[in-house]
ZALUM-881867 format. One record per residue (C-alpha): residue number from 1; residue in three letters; chain; x, y, z. Coordinates in steps of 0.2 Angstrom, whole numbers, plus 2048, in hexadecimal, padded with zeros to 3 digits. Each point is the difference from the previous one (the first is absolute). Example, Ala and Ser with C-alpha at 12.3 -4.5 7.8 and 13.67 -1.06 7.14 Angstrom:
! residues 2
num	residuo	cadena	xx	yy	zz
1	ALA	A	83E	7EA	827
2	SER	A	806	811	7FD
***
This chain:
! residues 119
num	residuo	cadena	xx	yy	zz
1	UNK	A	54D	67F	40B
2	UNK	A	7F3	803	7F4
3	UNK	A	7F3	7F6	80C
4	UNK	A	806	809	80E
5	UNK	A	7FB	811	7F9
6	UNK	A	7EF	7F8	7F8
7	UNK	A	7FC	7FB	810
8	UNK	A	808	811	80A
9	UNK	A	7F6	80A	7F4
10	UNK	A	7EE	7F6	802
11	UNK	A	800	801	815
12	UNK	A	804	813	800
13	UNK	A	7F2	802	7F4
14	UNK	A	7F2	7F5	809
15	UNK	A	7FD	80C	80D
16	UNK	A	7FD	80E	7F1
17	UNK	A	7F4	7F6	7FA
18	UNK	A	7F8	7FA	80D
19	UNK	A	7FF	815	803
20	UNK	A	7F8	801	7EF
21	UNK	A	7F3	7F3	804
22	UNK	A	7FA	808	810
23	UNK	A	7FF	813	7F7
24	UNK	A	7F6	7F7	7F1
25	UNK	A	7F5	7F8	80C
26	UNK	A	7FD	80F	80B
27	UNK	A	7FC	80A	7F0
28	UNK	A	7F2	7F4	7FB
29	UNK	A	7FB	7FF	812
30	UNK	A	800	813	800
31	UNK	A	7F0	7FE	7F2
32	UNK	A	7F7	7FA	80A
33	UNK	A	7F0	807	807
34	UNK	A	802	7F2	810
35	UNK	A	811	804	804
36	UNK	A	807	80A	80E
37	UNK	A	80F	80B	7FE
38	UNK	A	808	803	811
39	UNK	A	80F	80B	800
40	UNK	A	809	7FD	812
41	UNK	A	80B	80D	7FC
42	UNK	A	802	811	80D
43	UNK	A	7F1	80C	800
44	UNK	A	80B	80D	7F9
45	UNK	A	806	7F4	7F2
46	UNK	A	7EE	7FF	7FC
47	UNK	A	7FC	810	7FF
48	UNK	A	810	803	7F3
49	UNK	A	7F7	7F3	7F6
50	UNK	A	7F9	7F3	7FC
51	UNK	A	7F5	7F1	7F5
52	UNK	A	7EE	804	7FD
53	UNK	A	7F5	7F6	80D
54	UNK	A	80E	7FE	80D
55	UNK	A	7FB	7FF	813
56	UNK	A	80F	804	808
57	UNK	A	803	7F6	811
58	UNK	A	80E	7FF	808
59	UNK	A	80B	7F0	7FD
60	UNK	A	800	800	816
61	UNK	A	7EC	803	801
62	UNK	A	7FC	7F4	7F1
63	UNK	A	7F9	7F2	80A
64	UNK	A	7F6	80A	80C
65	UNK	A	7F7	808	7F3
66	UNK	A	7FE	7F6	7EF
67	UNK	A	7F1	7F8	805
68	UNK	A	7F6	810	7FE
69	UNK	A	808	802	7F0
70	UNK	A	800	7ED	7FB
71	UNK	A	7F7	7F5	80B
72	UNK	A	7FF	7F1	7F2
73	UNK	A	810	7F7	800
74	UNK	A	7FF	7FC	7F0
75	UNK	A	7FF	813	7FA
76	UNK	A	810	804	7F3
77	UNK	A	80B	80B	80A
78	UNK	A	80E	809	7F7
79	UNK	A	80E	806	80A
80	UNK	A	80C	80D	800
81	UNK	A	80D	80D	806
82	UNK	A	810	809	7FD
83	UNK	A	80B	7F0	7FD
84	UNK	A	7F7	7F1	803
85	UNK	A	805	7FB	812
86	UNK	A	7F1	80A	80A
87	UNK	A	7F5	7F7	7F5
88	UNK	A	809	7EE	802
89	UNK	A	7FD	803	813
90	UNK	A	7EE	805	7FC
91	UNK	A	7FF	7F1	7F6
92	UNK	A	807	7F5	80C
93	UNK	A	7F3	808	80D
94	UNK	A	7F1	7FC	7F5
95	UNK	A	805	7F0	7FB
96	UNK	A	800	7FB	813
97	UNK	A	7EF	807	802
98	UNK	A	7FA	7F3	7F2
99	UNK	A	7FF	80D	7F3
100	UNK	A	804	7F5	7EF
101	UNK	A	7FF	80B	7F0
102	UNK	A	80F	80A	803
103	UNK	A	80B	80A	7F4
104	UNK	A	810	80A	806
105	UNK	A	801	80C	7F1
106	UNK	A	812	806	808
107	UNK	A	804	813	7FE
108	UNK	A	7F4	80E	7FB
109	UNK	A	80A	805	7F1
110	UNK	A	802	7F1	7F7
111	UNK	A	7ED	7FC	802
112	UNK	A	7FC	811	7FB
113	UNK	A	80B	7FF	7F1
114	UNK	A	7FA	7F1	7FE
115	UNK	A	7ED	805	7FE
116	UNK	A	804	80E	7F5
117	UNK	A	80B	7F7	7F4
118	UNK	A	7EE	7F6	7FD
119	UNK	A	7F9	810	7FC
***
């Protein structure tokens, strides 16, 4: 029974960590004068906010217009939104493009706090 709850308790926390590694790697992306920061967020979510750099394209228009804003696809590219699923389809967009250096940093607030907790 004791195994059970080992191993119960290790597979509901992989995907936390695998979470933590992504925000901690999009953190060290983020300083980084060669990185892009692309929020595929809502222009209005934009305007309430949002990381320092960010181009914000929506996660829809991503592939029609990150070749102005990227057009090496071995650029770093952080990604992000409100929850991490516009920006997995974002990612998913890109990826299919040939675009290799990728980060999907997830939600706005948890990289933002994320940032600031380095401060």
């Amino acid at each position: 029974m004791r195994r059970l709850f080992t191993t119960f308790g290790l597979l509901i926390s992989l995907p936390i960590m695998a979470g933590d590694a992504k925000l901690a790697a999009a953190v060290t992306a983020l300083q980084s004068p060669e990185s892009v920061v692309i929020d595929v967020r809502t222009a209005e979510e934009f305007a309430a906010g949002a990381l320092p750099r960010a181009e914000q394209i929506d996660y829809g228009q991503i592939a029609n217009r990150i070749s102005a804003i990227a057009p090496d696809k071995a650029t770093p590219i952080v990604l992000y939104c409100r929850s991490g699923r516009r920006s997995s389809v974002a990612e998913e967009s890109l990826r299919t493009l040939g675009y290799s250096n990728l980060i999907n940093a997830g939600s706005y607030d948890e990289l933002k706090l994320a940032l600031e907790s380095q401060d």
